[in-house]
C-alpha positions in Angstrom: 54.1 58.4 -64.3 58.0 59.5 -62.9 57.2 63.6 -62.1 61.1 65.2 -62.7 62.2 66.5 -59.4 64.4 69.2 -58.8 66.3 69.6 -55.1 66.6 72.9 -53.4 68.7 72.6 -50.2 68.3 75.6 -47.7 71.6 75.4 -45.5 70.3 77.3 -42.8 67.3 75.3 -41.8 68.4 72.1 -43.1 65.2 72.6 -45.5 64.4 70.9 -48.8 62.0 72.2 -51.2 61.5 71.0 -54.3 60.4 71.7 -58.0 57.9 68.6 -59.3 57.1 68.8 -62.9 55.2 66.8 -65.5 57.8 66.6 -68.3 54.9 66.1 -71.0 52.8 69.9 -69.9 55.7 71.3 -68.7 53.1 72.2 -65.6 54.8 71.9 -62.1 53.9 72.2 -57.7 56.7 73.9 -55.4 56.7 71.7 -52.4 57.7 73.7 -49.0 59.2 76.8 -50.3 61.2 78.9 -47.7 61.7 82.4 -47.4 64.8 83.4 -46.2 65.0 85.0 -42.4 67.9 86.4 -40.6 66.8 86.7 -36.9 69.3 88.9 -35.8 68.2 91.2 -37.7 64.7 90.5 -38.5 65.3 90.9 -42.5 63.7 88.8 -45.0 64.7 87.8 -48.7 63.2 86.0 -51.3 67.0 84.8 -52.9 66.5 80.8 -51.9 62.7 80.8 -53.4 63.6 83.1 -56.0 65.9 80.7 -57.3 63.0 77.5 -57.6 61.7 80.7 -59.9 64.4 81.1 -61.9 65.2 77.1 -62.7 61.1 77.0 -63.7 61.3 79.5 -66.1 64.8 78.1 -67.9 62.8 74.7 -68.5 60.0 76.6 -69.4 57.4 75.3 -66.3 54.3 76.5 -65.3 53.5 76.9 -61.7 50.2 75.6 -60.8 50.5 74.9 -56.7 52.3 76.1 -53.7 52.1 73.0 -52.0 52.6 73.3 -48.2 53.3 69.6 -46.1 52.2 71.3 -42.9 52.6 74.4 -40.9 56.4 74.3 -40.4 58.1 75.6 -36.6 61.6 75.2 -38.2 61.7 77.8 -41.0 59.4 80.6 -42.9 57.2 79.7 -45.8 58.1 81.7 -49.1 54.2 80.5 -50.5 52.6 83.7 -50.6 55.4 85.8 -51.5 56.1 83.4 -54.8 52.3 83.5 -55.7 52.4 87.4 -55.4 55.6 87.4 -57.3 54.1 84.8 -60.1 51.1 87.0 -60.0 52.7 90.1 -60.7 54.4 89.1 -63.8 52.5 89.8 -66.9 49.9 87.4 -67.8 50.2 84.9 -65.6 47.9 83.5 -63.3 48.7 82.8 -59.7 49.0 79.2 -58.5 47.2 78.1 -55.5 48.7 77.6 -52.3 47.4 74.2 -50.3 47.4 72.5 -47.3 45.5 69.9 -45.5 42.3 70.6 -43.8 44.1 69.6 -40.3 46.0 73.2 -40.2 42.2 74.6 -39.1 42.9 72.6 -35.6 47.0 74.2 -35.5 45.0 77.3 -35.9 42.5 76.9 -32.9 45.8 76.3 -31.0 48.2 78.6 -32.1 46.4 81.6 -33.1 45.5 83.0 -30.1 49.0 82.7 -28.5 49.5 85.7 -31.2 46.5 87.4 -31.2 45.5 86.2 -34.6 41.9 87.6 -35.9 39.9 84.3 -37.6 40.5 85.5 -41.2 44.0 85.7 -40.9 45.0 82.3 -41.0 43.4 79.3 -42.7 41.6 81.5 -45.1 45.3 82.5 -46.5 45.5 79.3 -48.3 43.9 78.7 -51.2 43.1 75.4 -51.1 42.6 73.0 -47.9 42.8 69.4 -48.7 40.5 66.9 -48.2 42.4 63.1 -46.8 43.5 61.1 -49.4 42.3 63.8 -51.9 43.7 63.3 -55.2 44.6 66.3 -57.7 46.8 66.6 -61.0 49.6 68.6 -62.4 49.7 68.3 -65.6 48.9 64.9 -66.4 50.2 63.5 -63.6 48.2 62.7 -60.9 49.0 63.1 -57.3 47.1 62.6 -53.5 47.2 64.4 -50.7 47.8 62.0 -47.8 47.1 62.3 -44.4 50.1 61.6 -41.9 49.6 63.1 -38.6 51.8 62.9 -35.8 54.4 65.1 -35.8 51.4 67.8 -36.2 47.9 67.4 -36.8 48.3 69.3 -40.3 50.7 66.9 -41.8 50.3 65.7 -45.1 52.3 63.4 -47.9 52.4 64.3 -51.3 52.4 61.4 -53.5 52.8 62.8 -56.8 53.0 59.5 -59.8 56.2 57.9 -58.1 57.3 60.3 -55.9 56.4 60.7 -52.6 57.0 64.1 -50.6 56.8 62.9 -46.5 57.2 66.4 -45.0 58.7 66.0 -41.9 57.0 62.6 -41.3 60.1 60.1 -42.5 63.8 61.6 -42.6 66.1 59.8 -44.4 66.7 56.6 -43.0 69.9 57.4 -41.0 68.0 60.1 -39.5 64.3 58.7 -38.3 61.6 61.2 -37.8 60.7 63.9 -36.7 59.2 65.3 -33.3 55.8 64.1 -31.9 56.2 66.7 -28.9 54.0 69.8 -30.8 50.4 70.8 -29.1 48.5 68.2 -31.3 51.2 65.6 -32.0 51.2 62.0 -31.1 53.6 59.4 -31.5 50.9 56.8 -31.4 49.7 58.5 -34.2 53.1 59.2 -36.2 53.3 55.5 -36.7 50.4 54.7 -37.8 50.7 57.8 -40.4 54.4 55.6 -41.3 52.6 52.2 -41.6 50.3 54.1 -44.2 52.9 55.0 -46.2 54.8 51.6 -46.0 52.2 50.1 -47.4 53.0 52.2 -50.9 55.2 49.8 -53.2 58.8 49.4 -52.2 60.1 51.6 -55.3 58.5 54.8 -54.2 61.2 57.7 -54.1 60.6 59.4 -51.2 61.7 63.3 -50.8 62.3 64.1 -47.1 61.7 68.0 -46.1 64.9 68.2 -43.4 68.5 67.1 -43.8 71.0 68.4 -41.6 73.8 66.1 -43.0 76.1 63.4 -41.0 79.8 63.5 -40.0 80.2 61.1 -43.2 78.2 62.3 -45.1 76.9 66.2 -47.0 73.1 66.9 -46.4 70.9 64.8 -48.8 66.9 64.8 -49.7 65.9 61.4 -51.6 65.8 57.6 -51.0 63.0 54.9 -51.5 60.3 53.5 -49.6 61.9 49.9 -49.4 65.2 51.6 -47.9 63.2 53.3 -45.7 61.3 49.6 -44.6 64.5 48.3 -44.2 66.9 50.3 -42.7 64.9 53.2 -40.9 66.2 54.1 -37.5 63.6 54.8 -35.6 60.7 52.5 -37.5 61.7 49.7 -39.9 58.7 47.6 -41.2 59.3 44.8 -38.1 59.2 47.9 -35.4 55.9 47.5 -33.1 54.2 50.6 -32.3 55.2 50.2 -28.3 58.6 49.9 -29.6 58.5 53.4 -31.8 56.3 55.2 -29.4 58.7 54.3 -26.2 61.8 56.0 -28.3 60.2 58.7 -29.8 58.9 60.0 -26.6 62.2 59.2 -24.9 64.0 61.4 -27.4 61.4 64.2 -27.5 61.9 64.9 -23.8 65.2 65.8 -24.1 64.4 68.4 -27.5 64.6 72.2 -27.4 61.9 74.1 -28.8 63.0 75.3 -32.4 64.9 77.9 -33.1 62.4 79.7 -35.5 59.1 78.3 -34.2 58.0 81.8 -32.4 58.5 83.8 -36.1 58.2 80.5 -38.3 54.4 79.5 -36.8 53.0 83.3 -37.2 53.8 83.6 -40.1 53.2 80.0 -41.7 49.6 80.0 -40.5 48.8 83.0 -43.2 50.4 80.5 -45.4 53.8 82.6 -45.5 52.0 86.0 -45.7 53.7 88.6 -43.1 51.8 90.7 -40.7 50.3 93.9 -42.3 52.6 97.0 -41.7 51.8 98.9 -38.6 50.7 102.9 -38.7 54.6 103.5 -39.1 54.8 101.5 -42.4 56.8 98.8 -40.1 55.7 95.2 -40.0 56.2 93.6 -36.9 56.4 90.0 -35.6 55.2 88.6 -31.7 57.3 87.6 -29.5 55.0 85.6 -26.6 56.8 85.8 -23.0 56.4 82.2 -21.3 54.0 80.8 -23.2 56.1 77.5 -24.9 
């Protein structure tokens, strides 16, 4: 079955997230939702998730998952302030927000260097996928698969024809993404890629970054056979010595991302913030010489 997929493009990350709906229930998923964050001056919004809100309720969708690809350095997760927000209204039950089961080992990593207590992160999400898990929206039926790599959380939605990579594919003038994170692996990023090529050429795929080319505006979906064929960084005739030696030559030259500080604090509570402080204030960690 073809889910209906609806693009949301946040400019400031480069993020997509997207609204995935079974036309015949009307029930949908939010893939990587993002809240929006001005670090100047540490405010937060809910406009750019609000809106995947708005367009669900024009066509009439239910939201039944918050579905995260991994535990993203490059912008805040909106997941738990849409499930509060979907909660609050009257009647209406909260979807679930899920992840794989690999964001327990970014955890063990990460949440020390913030001082996180054990039930503030993995316990956030609702629901922890199993590898190659399958689940349903609607009537359509979806699997949760494992692409590690870039992280050690990273997951692919394949939802009927669709296929949601996270940051594991870009579009094919762009590659992939960074292997460089405590956890990643290059060696391991194409092997996650050779899983996925072996999905039938005329798979949409729905990337989770575009920044946009010179030539061209930012842009979210293309197919797996485009992807065999053209792919800059891994076509289906690249060798793994071949991908691994460019990755990792591109990865040393890479700044840390801007937002990873904020972005990883907050995304391993599966977007919940930090609970206010005895002043009311809520406050986010800034770790001195420790990336």
């Amino acid at each position: 079955m073809s889910p209906q997929v609806l693009p949301f493009h946040h400019r400031e990350t480069g993020t997509w997230s997207y609204l995935v709906a079974d036309p015949a229930t009307r029930a949908a998923a939010i893939v990587d939702p993002v809240l929006d964050y001005e670090a100047r001056s540490g405010r937060t919004g809910l406009g750019s998730a609000q809106a995947l809100l708005d367009e669900a309720a024009r066509l009439g969708l239910r939201i039944d998952w918050l579905l995260e690809t991994h535990a993203h350095a490059d912008h805040l997760s909106a997941a738990h302030a849409l499930r509060e927000t979907i909660a609050a209204a009257a009647g209406a039950t909260p979807p679930r927000i899920a992840i794989g089961r690999g964001i327990g080992e970014v955890r063990r990593v990460f949440a020390p260097l913030f001082g996180l207590a054990e039930t503030e992160a993995v316990p956030a999400f609702d629901h922890l996928f199993a590898d190659d898990e399958g689940f349903a929206i609607g009537d359509l039926q979806a699997r949760a698969i494992p692409v590690p790599g870039h992280t050690r959380d990273s997951l692919a939605y394949l939802i009927g024809d669709a296929l949601f990579s996270g940051d594991s594919l870009f579009l094919p003038d762009s590659g992939t993404a960074r292997c460089d994170f405590p956890g990643g692996s290059a060696a391991m990023l194409y092997r996650s890629i050779q899983t996925l090529y072996r999905l039938p050429d005329a798979t949409r795929v729905f990337v989770c970054h575009d920044y946009g080319k010179p030539e061209r505006e930012p842009a979210c979906e293309t197919t797996l056979g485009e992807q065999k064929r053209s792919n800059i960084h891994v076509r289906a005739d690249t060798g793994e010595a071949e991908f691994v030696a460019l990755r990792e030559q591109r990865d040393a030259g890479l700044q840390m991302p801007a937002l990873i500080l904020p972005a990883l604090q907050v995304n391993l509570r599966a977007g919940a913030l930090p609970e206010p402080e005895a002043n009311g204030v809520r406050y986010l960690k800034l770790p001195l010489d420790q990336l």
